[in-house]
Each structure stands twice: as structure tokens, then as C-alpha cells.
PDB file of N, CA, C and O in Angstrom:
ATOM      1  N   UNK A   1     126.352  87.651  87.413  1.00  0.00           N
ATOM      2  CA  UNK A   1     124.954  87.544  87.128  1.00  0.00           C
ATOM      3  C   UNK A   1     124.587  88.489  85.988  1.00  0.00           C
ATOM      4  O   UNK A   1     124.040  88.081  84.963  1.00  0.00           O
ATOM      5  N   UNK A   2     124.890  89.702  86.189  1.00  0.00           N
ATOM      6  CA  UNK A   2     124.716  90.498  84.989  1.00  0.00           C
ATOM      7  C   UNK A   2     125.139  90.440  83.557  1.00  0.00           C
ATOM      8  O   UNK A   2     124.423  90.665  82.582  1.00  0.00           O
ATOM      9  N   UNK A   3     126.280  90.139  83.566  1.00  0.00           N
ATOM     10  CA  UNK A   3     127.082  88.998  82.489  1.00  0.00           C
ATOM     11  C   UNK A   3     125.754  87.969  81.578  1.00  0.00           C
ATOM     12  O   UNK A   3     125.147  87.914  80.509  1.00  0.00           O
ATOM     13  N   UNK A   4     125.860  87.429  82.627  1.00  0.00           N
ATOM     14  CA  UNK A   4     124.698  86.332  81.925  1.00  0.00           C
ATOM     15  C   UNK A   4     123.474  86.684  81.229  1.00  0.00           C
ATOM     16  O   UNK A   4     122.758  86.169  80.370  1.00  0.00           O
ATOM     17  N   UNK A   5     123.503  87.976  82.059  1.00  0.00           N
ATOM     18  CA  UNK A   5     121.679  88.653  81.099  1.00  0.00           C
ATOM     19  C   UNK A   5     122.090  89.149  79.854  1.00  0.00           C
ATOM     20  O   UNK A   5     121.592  88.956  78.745  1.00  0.00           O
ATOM     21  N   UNK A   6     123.241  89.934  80.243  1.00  0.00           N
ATOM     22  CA  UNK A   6     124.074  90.589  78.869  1.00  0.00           C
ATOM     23  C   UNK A   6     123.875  89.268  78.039  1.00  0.00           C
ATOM     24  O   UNK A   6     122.847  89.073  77.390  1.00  0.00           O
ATOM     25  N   UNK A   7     124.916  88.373  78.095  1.00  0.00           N
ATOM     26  CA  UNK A   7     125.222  87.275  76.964  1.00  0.00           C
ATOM     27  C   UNK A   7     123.610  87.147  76.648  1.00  0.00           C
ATOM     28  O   UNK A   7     123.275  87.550  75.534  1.00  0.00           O
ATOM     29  N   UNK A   8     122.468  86.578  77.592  1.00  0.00           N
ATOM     30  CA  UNK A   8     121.545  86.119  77.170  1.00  0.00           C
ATOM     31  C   UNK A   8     120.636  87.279  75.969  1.00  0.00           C
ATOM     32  O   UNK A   8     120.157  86.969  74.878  1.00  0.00           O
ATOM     33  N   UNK A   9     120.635  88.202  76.427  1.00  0.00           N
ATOM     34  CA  UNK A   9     120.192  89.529  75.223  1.00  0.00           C
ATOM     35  C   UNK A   9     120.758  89.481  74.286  1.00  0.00           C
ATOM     36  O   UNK A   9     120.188  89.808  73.245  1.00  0.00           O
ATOM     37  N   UNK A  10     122.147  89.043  74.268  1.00  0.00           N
ATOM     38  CA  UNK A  10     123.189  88.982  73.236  1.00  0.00           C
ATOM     39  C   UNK A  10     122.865  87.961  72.309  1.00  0.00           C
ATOM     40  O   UNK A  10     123.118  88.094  71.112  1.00  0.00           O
ATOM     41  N   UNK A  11     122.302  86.912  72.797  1.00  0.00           N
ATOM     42  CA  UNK A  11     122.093  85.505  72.044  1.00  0.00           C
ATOM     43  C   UNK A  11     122.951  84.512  72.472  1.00  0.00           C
ATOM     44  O   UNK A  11     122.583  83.357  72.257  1.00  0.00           O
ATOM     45  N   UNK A  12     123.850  84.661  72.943  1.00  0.00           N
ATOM     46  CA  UNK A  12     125.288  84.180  73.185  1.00  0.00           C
ATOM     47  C   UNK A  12     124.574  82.879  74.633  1.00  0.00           C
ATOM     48  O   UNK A  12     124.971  82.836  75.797  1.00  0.00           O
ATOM     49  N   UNK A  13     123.772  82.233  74.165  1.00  0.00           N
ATOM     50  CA  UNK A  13     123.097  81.786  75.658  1.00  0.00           C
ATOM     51  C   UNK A  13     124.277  79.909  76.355  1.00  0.00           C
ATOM     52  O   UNK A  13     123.805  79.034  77.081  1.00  0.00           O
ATOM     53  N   UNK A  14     125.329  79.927  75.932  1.00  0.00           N
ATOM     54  CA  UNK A  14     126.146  78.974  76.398  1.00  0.00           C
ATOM     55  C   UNK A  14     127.304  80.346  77.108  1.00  0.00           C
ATOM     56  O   UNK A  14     128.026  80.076  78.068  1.00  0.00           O
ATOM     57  N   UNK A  15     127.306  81.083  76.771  1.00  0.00           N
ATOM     58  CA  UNK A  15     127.985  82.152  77.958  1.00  0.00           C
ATOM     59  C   UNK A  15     127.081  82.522  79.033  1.00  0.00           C
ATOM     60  O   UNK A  15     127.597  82.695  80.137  1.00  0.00           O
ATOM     61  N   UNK A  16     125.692  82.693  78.900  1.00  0.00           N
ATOM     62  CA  UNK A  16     124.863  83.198  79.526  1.00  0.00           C
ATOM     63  C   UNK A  16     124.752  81.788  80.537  1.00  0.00           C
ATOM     64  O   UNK A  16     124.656  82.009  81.744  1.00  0.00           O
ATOM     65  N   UNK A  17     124.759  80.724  80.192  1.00  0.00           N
ATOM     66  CA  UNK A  17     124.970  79.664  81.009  1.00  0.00           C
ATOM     67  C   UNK A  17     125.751  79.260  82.315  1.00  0.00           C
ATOM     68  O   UNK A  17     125.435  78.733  83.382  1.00  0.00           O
ATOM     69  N   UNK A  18     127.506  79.986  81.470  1.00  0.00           N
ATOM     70  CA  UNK A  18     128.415  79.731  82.559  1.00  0.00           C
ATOM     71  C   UNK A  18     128.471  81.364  83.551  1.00  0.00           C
ATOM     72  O   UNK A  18     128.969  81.524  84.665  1.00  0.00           O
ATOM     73  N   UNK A  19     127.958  82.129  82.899  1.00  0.00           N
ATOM     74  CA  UNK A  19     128.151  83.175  84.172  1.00  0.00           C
ATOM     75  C   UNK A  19     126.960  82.856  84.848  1.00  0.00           C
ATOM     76  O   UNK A  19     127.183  83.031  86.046  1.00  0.00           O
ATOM     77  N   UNK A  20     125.411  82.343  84.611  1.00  0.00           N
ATOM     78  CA  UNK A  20     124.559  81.778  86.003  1.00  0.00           C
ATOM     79  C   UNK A  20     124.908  81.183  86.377  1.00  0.00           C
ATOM     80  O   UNK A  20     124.771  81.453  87.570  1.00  0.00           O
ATOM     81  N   UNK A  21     125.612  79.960  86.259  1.00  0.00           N
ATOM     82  CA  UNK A  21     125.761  78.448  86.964  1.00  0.00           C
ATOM     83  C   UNK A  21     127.334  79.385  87.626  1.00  0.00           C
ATOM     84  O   UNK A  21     127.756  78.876  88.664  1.00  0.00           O
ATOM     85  N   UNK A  22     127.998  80.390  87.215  1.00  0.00           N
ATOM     86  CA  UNK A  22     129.240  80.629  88.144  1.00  0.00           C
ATOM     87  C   UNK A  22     128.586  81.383  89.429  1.00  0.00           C
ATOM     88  O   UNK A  22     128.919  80.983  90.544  1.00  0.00           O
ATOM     89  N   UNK A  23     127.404  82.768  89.279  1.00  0.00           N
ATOM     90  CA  UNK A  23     126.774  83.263  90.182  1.00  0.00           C
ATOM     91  C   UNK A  23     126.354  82.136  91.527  1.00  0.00           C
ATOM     92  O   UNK A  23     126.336  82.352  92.739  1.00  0.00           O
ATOM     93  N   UNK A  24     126.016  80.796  90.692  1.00  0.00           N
ATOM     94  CA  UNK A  24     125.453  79.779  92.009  1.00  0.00           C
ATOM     95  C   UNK A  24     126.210  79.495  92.934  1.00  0.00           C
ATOM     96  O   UNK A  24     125.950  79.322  94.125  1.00  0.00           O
ATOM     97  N   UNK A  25     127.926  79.404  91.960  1.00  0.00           N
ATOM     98  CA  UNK A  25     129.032  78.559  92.948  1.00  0.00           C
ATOM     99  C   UNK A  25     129.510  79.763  94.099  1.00  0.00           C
ATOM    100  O   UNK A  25     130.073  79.307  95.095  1.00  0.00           O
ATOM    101  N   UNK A  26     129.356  81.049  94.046  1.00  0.00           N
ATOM    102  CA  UNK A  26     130.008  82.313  94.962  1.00  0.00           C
ATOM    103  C   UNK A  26     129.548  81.681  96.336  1.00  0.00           C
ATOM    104  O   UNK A  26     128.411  81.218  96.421  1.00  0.00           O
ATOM    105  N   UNK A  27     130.238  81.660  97.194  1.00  0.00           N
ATOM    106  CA  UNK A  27     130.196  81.262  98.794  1.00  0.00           C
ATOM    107  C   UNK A  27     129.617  82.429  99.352  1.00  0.00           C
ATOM    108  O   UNK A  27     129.663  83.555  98.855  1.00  0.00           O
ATOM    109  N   UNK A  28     128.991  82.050 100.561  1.00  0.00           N
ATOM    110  CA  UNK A  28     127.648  82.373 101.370  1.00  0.00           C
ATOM    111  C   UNK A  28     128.177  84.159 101.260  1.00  0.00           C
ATOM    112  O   UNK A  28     129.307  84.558 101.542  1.00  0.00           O
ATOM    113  N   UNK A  29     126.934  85.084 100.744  1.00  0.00           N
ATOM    114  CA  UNK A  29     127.313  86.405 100.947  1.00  0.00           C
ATOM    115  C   UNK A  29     125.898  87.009 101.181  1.00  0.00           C
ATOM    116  O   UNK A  29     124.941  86.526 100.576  1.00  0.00           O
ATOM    117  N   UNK A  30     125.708  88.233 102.188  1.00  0.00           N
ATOM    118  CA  UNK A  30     124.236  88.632 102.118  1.00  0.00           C
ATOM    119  C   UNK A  30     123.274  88.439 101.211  1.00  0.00           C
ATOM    120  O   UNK A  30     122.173  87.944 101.455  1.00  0.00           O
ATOM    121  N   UNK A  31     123.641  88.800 100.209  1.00  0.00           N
ATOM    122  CA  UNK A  31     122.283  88.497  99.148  1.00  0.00           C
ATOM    123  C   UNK A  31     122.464  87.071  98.443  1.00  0.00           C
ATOM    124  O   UNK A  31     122.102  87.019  97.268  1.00  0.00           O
ATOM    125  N   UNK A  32     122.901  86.092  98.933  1.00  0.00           N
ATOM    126  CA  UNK A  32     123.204  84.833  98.385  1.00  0.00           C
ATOM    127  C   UNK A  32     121.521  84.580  97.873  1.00  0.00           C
ATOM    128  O   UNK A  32     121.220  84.849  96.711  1.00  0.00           O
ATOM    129  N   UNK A  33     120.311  83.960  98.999  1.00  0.00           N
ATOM    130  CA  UNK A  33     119.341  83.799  98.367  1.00  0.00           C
ATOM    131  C   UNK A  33     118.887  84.104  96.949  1.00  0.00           C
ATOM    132  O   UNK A  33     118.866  83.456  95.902  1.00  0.00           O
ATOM    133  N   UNK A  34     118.514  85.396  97.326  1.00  0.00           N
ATOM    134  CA  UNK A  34     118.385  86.215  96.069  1.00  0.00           C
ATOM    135  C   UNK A  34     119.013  86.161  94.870  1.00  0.00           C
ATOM    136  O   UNK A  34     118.336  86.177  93.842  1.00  0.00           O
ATOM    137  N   UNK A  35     120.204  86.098  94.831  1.00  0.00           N
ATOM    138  CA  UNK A  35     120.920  85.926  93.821  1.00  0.00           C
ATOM    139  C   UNK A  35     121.098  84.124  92.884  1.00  0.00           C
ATOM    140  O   UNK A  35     121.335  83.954  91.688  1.00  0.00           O
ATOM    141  N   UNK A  36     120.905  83.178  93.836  1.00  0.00           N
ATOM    142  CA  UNK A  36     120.898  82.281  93.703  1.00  0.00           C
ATOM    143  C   UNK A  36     119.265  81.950  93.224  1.00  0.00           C
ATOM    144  O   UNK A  36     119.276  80.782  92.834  1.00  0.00           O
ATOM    145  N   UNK A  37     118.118  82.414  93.122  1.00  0.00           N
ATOM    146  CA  UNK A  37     117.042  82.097  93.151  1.00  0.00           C
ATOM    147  C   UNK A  37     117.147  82.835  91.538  1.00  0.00           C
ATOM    148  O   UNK A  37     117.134  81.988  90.644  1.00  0.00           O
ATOM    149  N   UNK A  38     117.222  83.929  91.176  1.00  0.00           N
ATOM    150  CA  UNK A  38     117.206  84.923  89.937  1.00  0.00           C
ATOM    151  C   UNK A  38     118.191  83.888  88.756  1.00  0.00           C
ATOM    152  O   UNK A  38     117.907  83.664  87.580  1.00  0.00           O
ATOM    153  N   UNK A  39     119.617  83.296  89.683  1.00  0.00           N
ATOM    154  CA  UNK A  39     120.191  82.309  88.389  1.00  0.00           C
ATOM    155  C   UNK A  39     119.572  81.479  88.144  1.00  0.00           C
ATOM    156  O   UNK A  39     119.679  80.928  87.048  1.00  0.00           O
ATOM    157  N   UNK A  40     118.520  80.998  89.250  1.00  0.00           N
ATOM    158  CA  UNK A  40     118.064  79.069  88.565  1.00  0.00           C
ATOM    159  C   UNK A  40     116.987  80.004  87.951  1.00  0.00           C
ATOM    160  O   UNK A  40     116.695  79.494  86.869  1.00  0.00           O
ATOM    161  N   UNK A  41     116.199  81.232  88.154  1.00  0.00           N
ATOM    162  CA  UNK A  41     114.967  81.038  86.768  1.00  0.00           C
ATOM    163  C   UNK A  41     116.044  81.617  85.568  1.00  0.00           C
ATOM    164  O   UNK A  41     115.520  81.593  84.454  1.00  0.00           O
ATOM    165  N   UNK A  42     116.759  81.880  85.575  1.00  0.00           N
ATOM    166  CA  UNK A  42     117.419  82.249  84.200  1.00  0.00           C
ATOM    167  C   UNK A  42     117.172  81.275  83.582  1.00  0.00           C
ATOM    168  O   UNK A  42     116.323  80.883  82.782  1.00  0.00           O
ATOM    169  N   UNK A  43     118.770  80.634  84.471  1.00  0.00           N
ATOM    170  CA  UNK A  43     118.741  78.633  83.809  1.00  0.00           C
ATOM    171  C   UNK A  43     117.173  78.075  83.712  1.00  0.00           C
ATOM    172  O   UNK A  43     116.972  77.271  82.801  1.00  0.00           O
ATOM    173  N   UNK A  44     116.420  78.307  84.281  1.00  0.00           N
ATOM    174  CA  UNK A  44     115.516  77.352  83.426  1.00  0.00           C
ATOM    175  C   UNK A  44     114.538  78.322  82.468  1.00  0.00           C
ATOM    176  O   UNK A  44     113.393  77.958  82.200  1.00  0.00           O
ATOM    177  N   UNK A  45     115.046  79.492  82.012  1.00  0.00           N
ATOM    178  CA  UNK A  45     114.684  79.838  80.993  1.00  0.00           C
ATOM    179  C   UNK A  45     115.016  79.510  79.691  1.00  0.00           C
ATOM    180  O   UNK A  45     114.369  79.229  78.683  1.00  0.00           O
ATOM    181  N   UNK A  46     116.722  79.665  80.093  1.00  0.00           N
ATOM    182  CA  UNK A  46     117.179  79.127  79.241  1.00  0.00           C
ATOM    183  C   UNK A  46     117.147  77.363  78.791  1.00  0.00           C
ATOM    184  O   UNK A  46     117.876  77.166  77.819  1.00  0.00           O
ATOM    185  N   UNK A  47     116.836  76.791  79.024  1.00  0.00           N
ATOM    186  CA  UNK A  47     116.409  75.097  78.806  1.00  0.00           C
ATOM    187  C   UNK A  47     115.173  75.299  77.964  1.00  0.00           C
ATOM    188  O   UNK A  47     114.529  74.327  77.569  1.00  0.00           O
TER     189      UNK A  47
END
């Protein structure tokens, strides 16, 4: 997830892409919600 903000600050926003959409695929872990809710507004920032 952090990755992705990096790339996205970076400009680099097709890296910033695959580290949110990879944050989504991680299997069920305490902060899954959370973490999964913070990648889709990335991704639809980025769009």
C-alpha cells in the first residue's frame, strides 16, 4: 500500500496501480477492511 502512494507522488501512477490492486488481493488479515477501503479510493483517484 505504501508503495503505491510512493509511486503515486512519484508520478509513476501504472506502478501506483499494481501495488493498490496487489494490497486488495492479500488474504483476510486484521486490518483487511481498512486497508482494502484506502486502495479502492486511491484507485479511483487515480481514474
Amino acid at each position: 500500500m505504501q508503495l503505491g502512494y510512493l509511486h503515486q507522488s512519484a508520478g509513476q501512477m501504472e506502478l501506483a496501480r499494481k501495488y493498490f490492486r496487489q494490497a486488495l488481493q492479500y488474504p483476510k488479515h486484521e486490518y483487511k477492511n481498512s486497508t482494502d477501503m484506502k486502495a479502492k479510493v486511491a484507485l479511483a483517484e487515480l481514474d
